[in-house]
C-alpha positions as CSV (number, residue, x, y, z in Angstrom):
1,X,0.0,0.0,0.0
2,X,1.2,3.4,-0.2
3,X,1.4,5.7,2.5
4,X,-1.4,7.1,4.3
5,X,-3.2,5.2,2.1
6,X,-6.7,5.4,4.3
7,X,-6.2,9.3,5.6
8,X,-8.4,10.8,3.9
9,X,-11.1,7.6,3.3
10,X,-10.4,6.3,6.4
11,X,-10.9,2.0,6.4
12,X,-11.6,0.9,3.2
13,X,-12.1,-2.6,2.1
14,X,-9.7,-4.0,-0.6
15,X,-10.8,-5.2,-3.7
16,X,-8.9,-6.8,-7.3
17,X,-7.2,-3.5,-9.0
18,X,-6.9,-1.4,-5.8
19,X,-5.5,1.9,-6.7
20,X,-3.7,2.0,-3.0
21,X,-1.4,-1.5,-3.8
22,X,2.3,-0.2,-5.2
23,X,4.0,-2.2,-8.4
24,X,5.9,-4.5,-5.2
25,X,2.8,-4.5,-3.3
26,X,0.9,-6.2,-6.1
27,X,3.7,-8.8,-7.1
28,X,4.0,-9.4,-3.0
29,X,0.2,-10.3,-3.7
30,X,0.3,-12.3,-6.7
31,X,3.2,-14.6,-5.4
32,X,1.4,-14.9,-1.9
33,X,4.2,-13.7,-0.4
34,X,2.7,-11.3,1.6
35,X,1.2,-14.0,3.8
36,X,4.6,-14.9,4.8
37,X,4.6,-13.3,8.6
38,X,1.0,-15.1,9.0
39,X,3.6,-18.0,9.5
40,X,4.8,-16.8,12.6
41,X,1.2,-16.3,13.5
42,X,0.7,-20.1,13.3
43,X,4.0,-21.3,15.0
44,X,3.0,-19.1,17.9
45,X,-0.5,-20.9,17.9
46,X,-2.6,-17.6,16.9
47,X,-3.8,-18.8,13.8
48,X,-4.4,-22.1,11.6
49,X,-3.0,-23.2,8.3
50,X,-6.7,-23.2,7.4
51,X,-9.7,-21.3,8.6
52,X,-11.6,-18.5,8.2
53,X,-9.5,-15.7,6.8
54,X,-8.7,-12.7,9.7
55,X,-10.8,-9.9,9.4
56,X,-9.0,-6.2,9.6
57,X,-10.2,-5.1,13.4
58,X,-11.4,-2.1,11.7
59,X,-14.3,-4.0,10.1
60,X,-15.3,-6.7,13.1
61,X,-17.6,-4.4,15.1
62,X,-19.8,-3.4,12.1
63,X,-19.6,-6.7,10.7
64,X,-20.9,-8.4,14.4
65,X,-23.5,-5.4,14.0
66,X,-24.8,-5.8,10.7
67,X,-23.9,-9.4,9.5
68,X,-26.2,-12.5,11.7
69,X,-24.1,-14.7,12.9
70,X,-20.6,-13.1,12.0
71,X,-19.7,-14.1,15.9
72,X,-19.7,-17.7,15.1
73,X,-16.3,-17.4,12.9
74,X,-14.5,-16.7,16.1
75,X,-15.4,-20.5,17.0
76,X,-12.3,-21.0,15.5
77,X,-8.7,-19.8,14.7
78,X,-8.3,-18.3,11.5
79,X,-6.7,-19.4,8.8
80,X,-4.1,-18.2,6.0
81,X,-6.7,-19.8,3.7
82,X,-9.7,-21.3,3.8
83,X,-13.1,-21.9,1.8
84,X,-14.1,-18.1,1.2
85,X,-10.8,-17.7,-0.3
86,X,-11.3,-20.7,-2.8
87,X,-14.5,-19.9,-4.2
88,X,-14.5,-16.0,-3.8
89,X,-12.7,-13.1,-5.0
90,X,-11.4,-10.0,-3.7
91,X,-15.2,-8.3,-3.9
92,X,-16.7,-10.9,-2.1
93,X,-19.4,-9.8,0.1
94,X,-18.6,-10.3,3.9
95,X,-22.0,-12.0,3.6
96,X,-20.9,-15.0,1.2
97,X,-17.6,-15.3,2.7
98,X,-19.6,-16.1,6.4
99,X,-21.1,-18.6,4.7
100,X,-18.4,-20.6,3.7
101,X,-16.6,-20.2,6.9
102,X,-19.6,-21.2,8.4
103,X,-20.1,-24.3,6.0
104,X,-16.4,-24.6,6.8
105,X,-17.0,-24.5,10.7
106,X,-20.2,-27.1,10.5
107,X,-18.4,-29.5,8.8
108,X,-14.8,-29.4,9.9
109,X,-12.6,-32.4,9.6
110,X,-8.7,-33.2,8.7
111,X,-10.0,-33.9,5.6
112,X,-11.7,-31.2,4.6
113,X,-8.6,-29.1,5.9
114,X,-6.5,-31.5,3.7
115,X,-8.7,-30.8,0.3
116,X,-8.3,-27.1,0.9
117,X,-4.9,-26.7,1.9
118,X,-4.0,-28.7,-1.1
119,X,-6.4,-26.4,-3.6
120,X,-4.8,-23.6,-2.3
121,X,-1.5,-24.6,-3.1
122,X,-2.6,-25.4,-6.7
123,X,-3.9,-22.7,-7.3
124,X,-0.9,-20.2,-5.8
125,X,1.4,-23.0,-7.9
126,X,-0.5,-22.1,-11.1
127,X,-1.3,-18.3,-10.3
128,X,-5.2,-19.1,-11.0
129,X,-6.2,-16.4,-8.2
């Protein structure tokens, strides 16, 4: 992002084409490098290799406000990826993504975390997303 790139917006969702990402930014993104220091999230036992995606703090309140049921993701850790990330995009409405985490939380197994960890990585090893 560049600098100060909320000052005068203030919080602003991202979405695919975002005017605020930099030329490195938007590599960083493509290669899923960005999601690098999540690692260090998930040796320290904060997060999951897969679950629901983290939500910027910015957004939870409205979200627990506005959204039924947007608590229930907290049920579990979140994840670097996860369901909402395979089958949405960028401009996915915080709607259908609690869906899938929810579908995801429902119906959890090692399988199920196997499938989608293994997706993911085809897809970041063929640059579909």
């Amino acid at each position: 992002m560049v600098e100060n790139a909320e000052a005068e917006t203030g919080p602003v969702l991202a979405n695919e084409g975002d005017e605020r990402v930099t030329r490195v930014g938007s590599w960083l993104r493509k290669t899923h490098l960005d999601e690098l220091p999540q690692f260090f999230n998930i040796l320290k036992g904060e997060m999951s290799l897969v679950g629901p995606r983290p939500e910027r703090p910015e957004f939870v309140e409205e979200f627990k406000r506005t959204i039924p049921g947007y608590s229930r993701r907290f049920a579990v850790n979140a994840g670097i990826t996860g369901p909402a990330q395979l089958y949405g995009r960028y401009d996915t409405s915080a709607e259908t993504k609690l869906k899938y985490d929810l579908a995801y939380i429902n119906n959890w197994s090692l399988e199920l975390d196997l499938n989608i960890f293994f997706m993911s990585m085809e897809i970041i090893l063929t640059r579909r997303m």
